[in-house]
N, C-alpha and C positions, 0 to 999 in steps of 0.2 A: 445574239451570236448563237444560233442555231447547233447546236452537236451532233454530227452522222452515224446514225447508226452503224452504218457499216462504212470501209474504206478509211481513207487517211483523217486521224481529230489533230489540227494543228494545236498544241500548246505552245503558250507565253508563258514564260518565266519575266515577269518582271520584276528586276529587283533594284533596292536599294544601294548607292555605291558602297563601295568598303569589301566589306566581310557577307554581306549577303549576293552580293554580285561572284563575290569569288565561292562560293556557296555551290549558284544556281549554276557556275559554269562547270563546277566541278560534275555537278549531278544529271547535267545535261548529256554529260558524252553517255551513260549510261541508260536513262532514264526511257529514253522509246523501247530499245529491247526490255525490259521490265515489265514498261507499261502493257507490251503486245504481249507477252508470256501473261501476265495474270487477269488478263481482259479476256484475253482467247476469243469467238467468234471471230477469228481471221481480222481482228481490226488493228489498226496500223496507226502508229505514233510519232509525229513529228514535231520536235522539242526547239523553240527558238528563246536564247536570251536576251533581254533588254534590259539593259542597266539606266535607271533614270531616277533623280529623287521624287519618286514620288508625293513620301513624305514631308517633303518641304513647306515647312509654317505652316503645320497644322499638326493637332492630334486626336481628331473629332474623327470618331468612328466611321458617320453619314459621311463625310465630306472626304474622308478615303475611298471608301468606296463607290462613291461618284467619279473620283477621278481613276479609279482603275476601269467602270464602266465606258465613262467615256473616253481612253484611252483605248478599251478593246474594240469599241465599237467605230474605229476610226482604220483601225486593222483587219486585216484575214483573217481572225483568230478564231478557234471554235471554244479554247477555254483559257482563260486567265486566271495563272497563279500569283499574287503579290505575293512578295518577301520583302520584309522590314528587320530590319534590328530595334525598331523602337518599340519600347510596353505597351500595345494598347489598350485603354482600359472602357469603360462603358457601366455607368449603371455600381460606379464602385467596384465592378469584377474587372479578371483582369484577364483577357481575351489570347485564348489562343489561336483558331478559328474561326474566322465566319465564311460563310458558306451563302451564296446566291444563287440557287440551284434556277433560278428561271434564264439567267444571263451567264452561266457559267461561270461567274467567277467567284476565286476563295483570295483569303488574307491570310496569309500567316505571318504571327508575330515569333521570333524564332527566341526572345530571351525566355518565353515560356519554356522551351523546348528543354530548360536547361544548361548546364555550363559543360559539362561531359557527354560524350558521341555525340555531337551536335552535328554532324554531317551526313553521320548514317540516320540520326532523329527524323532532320529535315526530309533525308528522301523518302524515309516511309512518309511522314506525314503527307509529302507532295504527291507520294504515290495515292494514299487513299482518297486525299480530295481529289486530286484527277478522274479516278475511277468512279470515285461518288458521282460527279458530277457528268461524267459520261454516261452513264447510265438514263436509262428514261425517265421523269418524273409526272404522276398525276395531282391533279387535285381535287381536292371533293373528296366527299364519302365514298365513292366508288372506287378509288387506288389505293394504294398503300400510304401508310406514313409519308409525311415527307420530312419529319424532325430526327430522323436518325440513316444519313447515308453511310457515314462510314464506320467500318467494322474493325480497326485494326487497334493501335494505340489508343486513338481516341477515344475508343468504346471500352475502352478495357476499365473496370470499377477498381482496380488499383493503383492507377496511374490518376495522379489527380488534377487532370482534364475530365469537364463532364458537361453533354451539351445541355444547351439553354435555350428556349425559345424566344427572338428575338422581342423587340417591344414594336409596336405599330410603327414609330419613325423611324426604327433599323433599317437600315436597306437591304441588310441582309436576309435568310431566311432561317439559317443555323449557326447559331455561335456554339462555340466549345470555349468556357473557361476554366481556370484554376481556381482555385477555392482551399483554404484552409492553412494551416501551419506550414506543411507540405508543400502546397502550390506558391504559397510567401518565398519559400528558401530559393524553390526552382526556378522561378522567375527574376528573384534577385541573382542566383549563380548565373544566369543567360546574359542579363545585364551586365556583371561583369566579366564577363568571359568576351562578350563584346568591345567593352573599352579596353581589353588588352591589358591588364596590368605589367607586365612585364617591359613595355616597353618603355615606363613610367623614366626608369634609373640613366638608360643614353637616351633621353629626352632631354634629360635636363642637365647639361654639360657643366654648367657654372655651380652646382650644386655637387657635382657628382668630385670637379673639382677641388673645390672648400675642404668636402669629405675624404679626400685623396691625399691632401696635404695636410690636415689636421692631423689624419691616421699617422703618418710617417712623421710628422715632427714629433707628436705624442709616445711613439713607442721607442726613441733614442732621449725620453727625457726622465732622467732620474727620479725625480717625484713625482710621477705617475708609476715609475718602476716600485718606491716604495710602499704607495697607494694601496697596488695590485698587488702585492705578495700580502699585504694582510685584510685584503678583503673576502668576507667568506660567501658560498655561493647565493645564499637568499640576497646578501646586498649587490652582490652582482646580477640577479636579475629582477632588482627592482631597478638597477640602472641602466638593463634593455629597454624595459616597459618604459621606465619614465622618459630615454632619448627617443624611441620610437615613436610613441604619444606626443612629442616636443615636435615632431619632423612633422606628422602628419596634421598637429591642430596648424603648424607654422604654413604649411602648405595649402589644407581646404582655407584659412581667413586671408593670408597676404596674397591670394591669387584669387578669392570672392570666390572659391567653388561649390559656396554653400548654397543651396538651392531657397529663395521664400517666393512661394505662388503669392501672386499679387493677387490673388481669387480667396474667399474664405469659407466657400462651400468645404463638404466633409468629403467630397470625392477630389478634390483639390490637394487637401492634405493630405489624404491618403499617399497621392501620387507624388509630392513633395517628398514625405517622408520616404516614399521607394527610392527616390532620386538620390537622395542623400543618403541613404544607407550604401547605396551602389557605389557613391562617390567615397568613404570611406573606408570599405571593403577594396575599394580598387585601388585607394593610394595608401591601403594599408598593405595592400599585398606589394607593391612595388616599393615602399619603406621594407617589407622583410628581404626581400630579394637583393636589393641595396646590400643589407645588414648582413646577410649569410655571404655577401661577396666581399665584402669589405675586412672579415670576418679569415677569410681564404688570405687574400691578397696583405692583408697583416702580420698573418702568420710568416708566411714565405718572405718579406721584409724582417722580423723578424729574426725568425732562424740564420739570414744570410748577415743582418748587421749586428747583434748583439756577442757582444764577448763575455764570458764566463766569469772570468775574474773579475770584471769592473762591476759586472752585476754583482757579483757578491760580496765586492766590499761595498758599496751602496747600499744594499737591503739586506748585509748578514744572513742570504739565502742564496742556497746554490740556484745554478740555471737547470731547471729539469724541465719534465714535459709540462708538470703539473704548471712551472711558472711561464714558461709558454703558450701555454694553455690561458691561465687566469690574465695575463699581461693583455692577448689579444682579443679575450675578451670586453676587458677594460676599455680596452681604445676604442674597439667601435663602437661602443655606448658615445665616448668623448667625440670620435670622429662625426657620427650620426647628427649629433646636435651642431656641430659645425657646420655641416651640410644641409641644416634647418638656416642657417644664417646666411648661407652661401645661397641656399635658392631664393632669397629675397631678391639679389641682382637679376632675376629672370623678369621678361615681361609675365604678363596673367595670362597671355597670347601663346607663348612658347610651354608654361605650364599644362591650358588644359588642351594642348592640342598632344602633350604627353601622356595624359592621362584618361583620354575621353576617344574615343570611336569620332570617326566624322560624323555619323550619323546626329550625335549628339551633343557635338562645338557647334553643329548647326541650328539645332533646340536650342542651346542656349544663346546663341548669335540673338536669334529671331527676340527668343524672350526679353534680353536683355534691348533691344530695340525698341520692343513692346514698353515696356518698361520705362526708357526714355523720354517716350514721345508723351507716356501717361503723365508725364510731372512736368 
């Protein structure tokens, strides 16, 4: 795929379905004028999207970028952007970029990008491989470098992307990975920021249910009324922590969302162990979000059904705020762990398509086939 110096460079955005497609669409309406503004010599950018699973049953660096080659090369295209939402990793790092500056085309992996401004992230990033790769390259001693085209985030020594020179079998010519304590968290917040934890809680209706009706029978019952007027606050939030922790072991084992690579290399693990802290992290966040609503909507049950008096002749303690307060606190601890009980009734199916990106009920599809057929 040849790149024109001058006149119109057709870019591919091809992405991933989901969150990367709606990504590239977003960045598309803007992205030609950008590109013609910081390119300058009068060259002209023509931005199209193509939403396809690329990624589909694989996570082999070569074998990606095989199929975005031979997918540009079947096209008009002068440069090919992929977008993934999946980790790709290589060599144990764990890949933000790679870059094929002979055939134009780049990868990006967007949960490097991180979990916040992930939209303005992606466009610069797409902006700079764009332009990297528009540009001319030599080889041999006689040109310049070719291990550092782009100049913007990626090159920045405080951002913890840093490029890497490929190995003999990359297909690529420049990777950018992350590296360190820093690039662990950033990678991991992308990850989940990608499966969406929020929309964990009206995913799971029969759960959310349990939790709905535990709440409200529990805050009209006397002996949790008396419970909760003498509980003090450390035992009330060891009985967040412990229903939290109750919802979320009950939910990663009785839905199998725990990840084991059937592989026993250390790059294996590695990527296991991302997997599963992502899985955790995401249906911990959508356990607090549960917790902080249940939490509301207890309260306001409350306030509207509790009478004064009967409260205090039952617990020898007036109704104030403080026992409004401590009461609904109470119950969503109690309600929480019901809604660990209640989401047993869910298939594993309705669970991780709550809790997971498509991108990645597709990984596990695949794996879990894999998996299968091996036994």
């Amino acid at each position: 795929m040849p790149v024109p110096s001058l006149g119109v460079t057709v870019v591919a955005l091809l992405a991933d379905p989901d969150a990367p497609t709606e990504i590239a669409q977003r960045m598309a309406r803007t992205l030609p004028d950008r590109l013609a503004d910081k390119s300058g010599q009068g060259r002209r950018f023509d931005v199209e999207v193509v939403s396809e699973p690329f990624t589909s049953g694989t996570e082999d660096l070569p074998t990606l970028m095989r199929r975005i080659m031979d997918r540009g090369s079947a096209e008009n295209w002068d440069i090919v952007v992929a977008l993934t939402d999946l980790p790709v990793h290589s060599h144990r790092r764990k890949l933000a970029v790679n870059l094929n500056l002979e055939h134009g085309l780049a990868l990006l992996s967007l949960p490097s990008l991180g979990g916040l401004r992930l939209q303005a992230r992606a466009r610069r990033a797409v902006e700079e491989a764009v332009l990297g790769l528009a540009e001319p390259h030599t080889t041999g001693a006689e040109g310049p470098p070719r291990s550092h085209p782009l100049r913007g985030p990626f090159g920045n020594r405080l951002a913890p992307v840093h490029p890497d020179q490929s190995g003999e079998e990359e297909t690529g010519d420049v990777r950018y990975v992350v590296s360190g304590p820093r690039g662990y968290v950033r990678v991991l917040a992308g990850m989940v920021r990608a499966n969406r934890p929020w929309r964990l809680v009206p995913g799971l209706s029969k759960a959310l249910a349990a939790t709905l009706a535990t709440g409200a029978v529990a805050t009209v019952n006397s002996t949790v009324w008396s419970l909760a007027a003498y509980l003090s606050t450390p035992r009330l939030v060891i009985a967040t922590v412990g229903s939290v922790a109750i919802m979320i072991g009950w939910l990663i084992v009785d839905a199998n969302l725990w990840h084991r690579s059937p592989e026993s290399s250390p790059e294996a693990r590695q990527r296991a162990a991302l997997y599963n802290a992502s899985t955790v992290v995401t249906v911990g966040i959508g356990v607090l979000v549960c917790y902080a609503g249940l939490m509301a909507i207890n309260l306001v049950w409350a306030l509207f059904i509790l009478n004064g008096q009967v409260f205090a002749s039952m617990t020898r303690t007036s109704l104030h705020a403080t026992e409004y307060w401590t009461l609904t606190w109470f119950v969503a601890s109690l309600a929480t762990v019901g809604g660990a009980l209640g989401s047993g009734l869910e298939s594993d199916e309705v669970v991780r398509a709550a809790a997971y990106s498509k991108r990645e009920q597709e990984r596990r599809r695949v794996l879990h086939e894999e998996h299968g057929e091996a036994r």
